[in-house]
N, C-alpha and C positions, 0 to 999 in steps of 0.2 A: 504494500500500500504506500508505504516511505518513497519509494521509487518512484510510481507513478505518480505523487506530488509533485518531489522533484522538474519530471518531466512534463506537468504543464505549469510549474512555474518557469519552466527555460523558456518552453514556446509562450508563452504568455511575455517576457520580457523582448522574447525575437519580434513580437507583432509590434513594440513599442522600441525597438529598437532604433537608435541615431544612427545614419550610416557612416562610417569613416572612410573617407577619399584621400588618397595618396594626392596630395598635390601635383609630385611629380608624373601621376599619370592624365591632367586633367590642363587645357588651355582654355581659355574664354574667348567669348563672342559678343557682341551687340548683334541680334535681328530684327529687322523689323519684318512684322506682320499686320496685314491690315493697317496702317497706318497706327501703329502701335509699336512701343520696342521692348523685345524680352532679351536679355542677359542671361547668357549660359555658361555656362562650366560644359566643357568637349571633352569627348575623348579626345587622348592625342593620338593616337594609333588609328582612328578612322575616321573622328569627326562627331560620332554622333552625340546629341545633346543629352547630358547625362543628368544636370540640375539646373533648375534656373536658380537665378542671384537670390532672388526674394522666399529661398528656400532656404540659404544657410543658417545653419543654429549654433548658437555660440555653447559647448559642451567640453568646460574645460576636466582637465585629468593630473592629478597628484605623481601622477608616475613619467608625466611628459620631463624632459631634458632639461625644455626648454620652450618659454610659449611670448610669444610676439602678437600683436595685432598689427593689421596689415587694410587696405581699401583694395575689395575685388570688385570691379564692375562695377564701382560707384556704393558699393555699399560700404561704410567704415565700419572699424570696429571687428573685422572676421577675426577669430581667434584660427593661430595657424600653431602648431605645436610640434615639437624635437621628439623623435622616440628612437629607440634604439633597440633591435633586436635580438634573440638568446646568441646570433652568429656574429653580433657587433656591427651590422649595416643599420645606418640612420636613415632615418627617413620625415617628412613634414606628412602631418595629416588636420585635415578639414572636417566640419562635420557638417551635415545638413539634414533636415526634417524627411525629404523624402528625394529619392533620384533614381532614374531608370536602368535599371540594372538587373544582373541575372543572379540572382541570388542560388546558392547551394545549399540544398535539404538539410546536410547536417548541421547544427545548431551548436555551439560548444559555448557551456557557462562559465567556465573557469577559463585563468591563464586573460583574461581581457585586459587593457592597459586603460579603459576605463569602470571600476569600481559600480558592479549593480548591471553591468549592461553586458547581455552575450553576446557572441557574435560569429557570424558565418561570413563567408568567402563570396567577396559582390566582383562581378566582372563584366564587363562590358556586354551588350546582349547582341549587339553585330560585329565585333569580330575579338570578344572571348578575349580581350586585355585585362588583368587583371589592374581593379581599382581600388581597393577597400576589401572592409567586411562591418 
């Protein structure tokens, strides 16, 4: 019974989870549509629009290196943060409310570098670059 608590409390924290964006995999855009302009964060590896600006959430983390705010697309204030992985590569990550991605079934609650939040492997959904989790 222990267990299958557990495991809809992970999936219940996955539905509410923030997504984390490698910086280094994501460039931005101004479009206009309809005489209208949205700001995007791109894939870099193919283009496609992964978040708009007026998505990003600021979700800082105790265990970051190092954390900066930075103006992306006109929006100030983005918290962009240092992390460092078990093999010693750095990396910057972003976080935003929601972003189009291919998320991976598995769910892991532990080992997060954000405290309460699990996470799974988000990667690009036209051509499969990993972005996050």
């Amino acid at each position: 019974m222990a267990a299958s608590r557990v495991d809809m409390i992970a999936r219940h924290l996955a539905t509410i989870l923030a997504i984390f964006l490698l910086v280094c995999s994501l460039d931005w855009v101004t479009l206009a549509q309809d005489d209208e302009w949205d700001e995007f964060l791109l894939c870099r590896q193919c283009g496609h629009e992964i978040t708009n600006a007026v998505d990003l959430k600021r979700v800082a983390s105790p265990q970051a290196l190092r954390q900066r705010n930075d103006t992306i697309l006109g929006i100030p204030g983005v918290l962009i943060q240092l992390f460092v992985n078990p093999l010693g590569h750095q990396f910057e990550v972003i976080t935003t409310k929601k972003a189009d991605v291919k998320k991976f079934n598995e769910v892991f609650p532990g080992d997060s570098w954000f405290p309460g939040y699990s996470w799974r492997i988000a990667v690009c959904p036209r051509c499969g670059q990993h972005l996050g989790w």
